[in-house]
N, C-alpha and C positions, 0 to 999 in steps of 0.2 A: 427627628434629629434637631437636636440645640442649634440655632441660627445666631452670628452676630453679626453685626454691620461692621464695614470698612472703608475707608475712603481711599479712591485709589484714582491716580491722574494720566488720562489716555490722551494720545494725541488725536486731535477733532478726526483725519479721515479713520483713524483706527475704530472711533465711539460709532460713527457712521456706519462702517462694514459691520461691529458687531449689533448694533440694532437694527439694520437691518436682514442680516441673520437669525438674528430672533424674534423679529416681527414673521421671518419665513417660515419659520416652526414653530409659532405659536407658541412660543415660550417668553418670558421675564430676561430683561437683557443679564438682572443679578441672575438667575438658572443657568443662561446661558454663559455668563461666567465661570459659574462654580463648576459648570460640569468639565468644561476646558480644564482647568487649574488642577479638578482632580483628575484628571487621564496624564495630563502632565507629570502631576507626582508618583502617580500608582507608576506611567511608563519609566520614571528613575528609580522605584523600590524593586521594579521586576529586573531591570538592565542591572543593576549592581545583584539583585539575586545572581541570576546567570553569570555575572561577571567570576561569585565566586564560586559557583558550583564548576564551570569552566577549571581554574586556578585547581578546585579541589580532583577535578576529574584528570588533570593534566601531570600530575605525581604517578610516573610509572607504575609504583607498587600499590595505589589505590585502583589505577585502572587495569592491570594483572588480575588482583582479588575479583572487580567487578567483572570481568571475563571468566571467569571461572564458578563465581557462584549464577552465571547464566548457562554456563555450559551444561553444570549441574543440573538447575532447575530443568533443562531443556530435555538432560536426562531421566527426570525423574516425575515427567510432566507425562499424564494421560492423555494431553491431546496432540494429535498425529501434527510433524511437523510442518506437513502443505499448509497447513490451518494460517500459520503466522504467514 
């Protein structure tokens, strides 16, 4: 993965806590940046997923349809219903 550098301004005990953090894991205090920042964004790309699959599940007549093509399935399924 393409790397670029970035300057960014921490206040001294925050630079503290995360280097020593990362002296704990044997990692690069930059790794140990990165990997924060990406779980931060990944966890606002999934919260707004869910946000709108919520929104899309919460329209009555989409959630009717989804109950019905499971009742179906559940019908038309070879495997015994203990199973689920």
């Amino acid at each position: 993965m393409a790397m670029k550098k970035i300057a960014i301004s921490l206040p001294e005990p925050v630079l503290e806590r995360v280097d020593k953090l990362a002296a704990s894991r044997g990692e690069s205090r930059s790794h140990l940046i990165a990997r924060v920042l990406d779980r931060v964004a990944r966890s606002k790309r999934d919260r707004d997923i869910t946000a709108q699959i919520d929104a899309l599940l919460a329209d009555g007549t989409i959630a009717a349809e989804q109950k019905a093509t499971a009742k179906e399935f559940l019908r038309m399924s070879p495997w015994p219903r203990g199973k689920w």
